[in-house]
N, C-alpha and C positions, 0 to 999 in steps of 0.2 A: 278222844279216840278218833284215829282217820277212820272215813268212810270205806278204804277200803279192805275193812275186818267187819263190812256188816252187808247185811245182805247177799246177793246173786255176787258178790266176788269174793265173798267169806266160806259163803256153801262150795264154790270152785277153787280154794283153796289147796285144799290136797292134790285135787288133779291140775292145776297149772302148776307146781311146784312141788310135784312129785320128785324128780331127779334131784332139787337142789335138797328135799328134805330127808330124804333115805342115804344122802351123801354127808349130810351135815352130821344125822343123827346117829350111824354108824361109828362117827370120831367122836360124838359125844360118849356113847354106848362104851367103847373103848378109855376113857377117863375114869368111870364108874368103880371103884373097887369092889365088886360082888363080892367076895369073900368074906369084905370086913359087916357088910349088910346083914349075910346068913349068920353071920357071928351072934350078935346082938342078942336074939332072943336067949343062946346059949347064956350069955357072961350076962344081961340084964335081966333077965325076966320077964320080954316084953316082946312083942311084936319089932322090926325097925318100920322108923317114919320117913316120909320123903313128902317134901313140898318141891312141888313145880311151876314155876313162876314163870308169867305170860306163857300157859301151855297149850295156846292154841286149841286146833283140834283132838288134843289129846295124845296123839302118835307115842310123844320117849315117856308117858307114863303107861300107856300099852306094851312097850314093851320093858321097859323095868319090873311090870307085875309077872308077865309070863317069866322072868328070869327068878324073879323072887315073890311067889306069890302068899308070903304072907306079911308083904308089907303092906302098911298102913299108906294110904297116896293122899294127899291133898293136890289139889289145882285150881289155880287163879288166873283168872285171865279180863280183861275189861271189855269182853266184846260177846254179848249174848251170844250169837250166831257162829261164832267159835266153840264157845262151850254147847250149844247144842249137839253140834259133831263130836264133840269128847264125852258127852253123853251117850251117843251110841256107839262109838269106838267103845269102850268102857261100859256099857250095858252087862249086868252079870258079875259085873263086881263090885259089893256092898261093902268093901273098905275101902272104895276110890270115893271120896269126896271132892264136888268140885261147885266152885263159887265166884260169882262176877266180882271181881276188884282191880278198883284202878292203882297201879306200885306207886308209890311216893317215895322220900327222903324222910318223910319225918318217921315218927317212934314204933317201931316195929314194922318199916316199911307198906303203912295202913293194911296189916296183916293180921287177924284175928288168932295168932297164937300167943304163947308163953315163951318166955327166953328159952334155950338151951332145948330145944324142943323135937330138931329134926336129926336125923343121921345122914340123910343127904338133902342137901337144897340143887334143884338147876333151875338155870336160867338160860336158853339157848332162843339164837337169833334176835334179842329183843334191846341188849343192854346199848345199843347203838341208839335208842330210840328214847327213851330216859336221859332227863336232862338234867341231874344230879347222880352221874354212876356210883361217884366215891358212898356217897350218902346211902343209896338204896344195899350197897353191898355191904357199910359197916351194918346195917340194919340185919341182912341176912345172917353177918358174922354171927348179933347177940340172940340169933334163933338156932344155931348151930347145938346138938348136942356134946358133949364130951366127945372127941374124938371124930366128929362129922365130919362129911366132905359137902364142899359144894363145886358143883362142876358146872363152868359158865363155858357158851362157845357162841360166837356171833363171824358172823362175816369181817372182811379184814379190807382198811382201805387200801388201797395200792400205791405204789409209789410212783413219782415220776420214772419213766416219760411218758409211765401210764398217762391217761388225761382222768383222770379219779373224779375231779373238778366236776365235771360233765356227770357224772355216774351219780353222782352225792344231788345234783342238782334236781336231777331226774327222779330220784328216791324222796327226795323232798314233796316233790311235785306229786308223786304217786300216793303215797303215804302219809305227806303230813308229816306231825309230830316234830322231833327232835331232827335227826334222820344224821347224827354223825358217826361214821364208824372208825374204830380204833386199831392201832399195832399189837401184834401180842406184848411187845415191851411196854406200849401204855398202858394195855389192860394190868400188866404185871404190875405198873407201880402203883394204877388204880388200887389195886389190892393188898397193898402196901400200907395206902393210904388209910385205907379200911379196916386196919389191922389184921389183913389176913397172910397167912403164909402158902406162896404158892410152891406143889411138892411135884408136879407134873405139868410137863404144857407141850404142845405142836402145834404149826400150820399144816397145811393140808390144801389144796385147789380142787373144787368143785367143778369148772370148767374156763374156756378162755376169760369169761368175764369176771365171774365168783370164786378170791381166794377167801380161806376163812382159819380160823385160830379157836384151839378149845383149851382147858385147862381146868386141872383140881386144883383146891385150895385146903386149909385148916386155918381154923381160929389160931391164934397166934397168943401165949401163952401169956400174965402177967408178967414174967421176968422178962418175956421179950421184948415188952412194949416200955417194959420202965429203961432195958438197956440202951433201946431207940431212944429215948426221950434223954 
């Protein structure tokens, strides 16, 4: 994990990246199918669940609860001093569970749940930084409940005669990690890849520097993937 998700620039987090995160997480918010969420405990019997993957300070699980406050939250993130801030975002609510993990590719995306498990998965601003996309998001698919969405949005790299080149080098440098980011048509085949089926998607520009791309998905049915095959 870079260093700069710990410490004095994990804690300044929210406030240097206020604008790009209220911007981002607005067209997340708008992905979300609230309706099918409230459904849940109606037609199942149960609470709905939501895992949030690399969720930061907490923020789109804050406001997923106040939209639907008797969901169950999970959140993961690999950077203590992230999750300390979504510990107090999230103070006061004893269905928000949250737990330091690093995402992988391998068998359940090193996630402590059961298959079939969530009604919504997100993943926003991180999947650029993950160095097996394909792999981490079949992993999400086999956490997906019947009928789950997950809704992934990350920034978007630019095309020439943008100089992108320069921007990715810089994010490198800052960050660490993996640090590539993708077209919405790659995320889409990534997801493809993954078996998942994507049912909604947009871009969207944050400002002259930051365009960025979100998108719901669903598990992609047995007959679909044997008619792909």
């Amino acid at each position: 994990m870079s260093s700069y998700y710990r410490g004095g620039r994990a804690r300044a987090y929210n406030r240097r990246w206020r604008t790009f995160t209220k911007k981002t997480l607005v067209e997340v918010m708008t992905m979300i199918d609230v309706p099918a969420l409230q459904s849940v405990r109606r037609q199942q019997g149960r609470p709905p669940r939501m895992l949030d993957v690399a969720c930061g300070t907490g923020l789109l699980l804050k406001w997923v609860v106040e939209r639907v406050p008797e969901i169950e939250g999970y959140g993961v993130d690999a950077s203590a001093d992230m999750l300390a801030q979504a510990r107090v975002a999230l103070s006061g609510q004893p269905q928000v569970q949250l737990e330091q993990r690093t995402i992988g590719g391998g068998e359940t995306a090193n996630l402590p749940s059961a298959p079939a498990m969530f009604d919504l998965i997100t993943c926003t601003n991180a999947l650029h930084d993950m160095a097996e996309p394909a792999a981490v998001l079949a992993e999400l698919r086999r956490l997906l409940a019947p009928r789950g969405q997950l809704v992934i949005e990350d920034y978007a790299r630019r095309e020439p005669p943008f100089p992108w080149a320069i921007v990715e080098r810089l994010a490198h440098y800052i960050e660490g990690g993996y640090g590539h980011a993708y077209t919405v048509a790659e995320v889409h085949a990534l997801c493809t890849q993954a078996g998942l089926r994507v049912t909604c998607e947009r871009t969207f520009v944050v400002d002259w520097l930051w365009h960025g791309w979100a998108l719901r998905a669903a598990a992609k049915s047995s007959q679909e993937r044997e008619d792909e095959d």
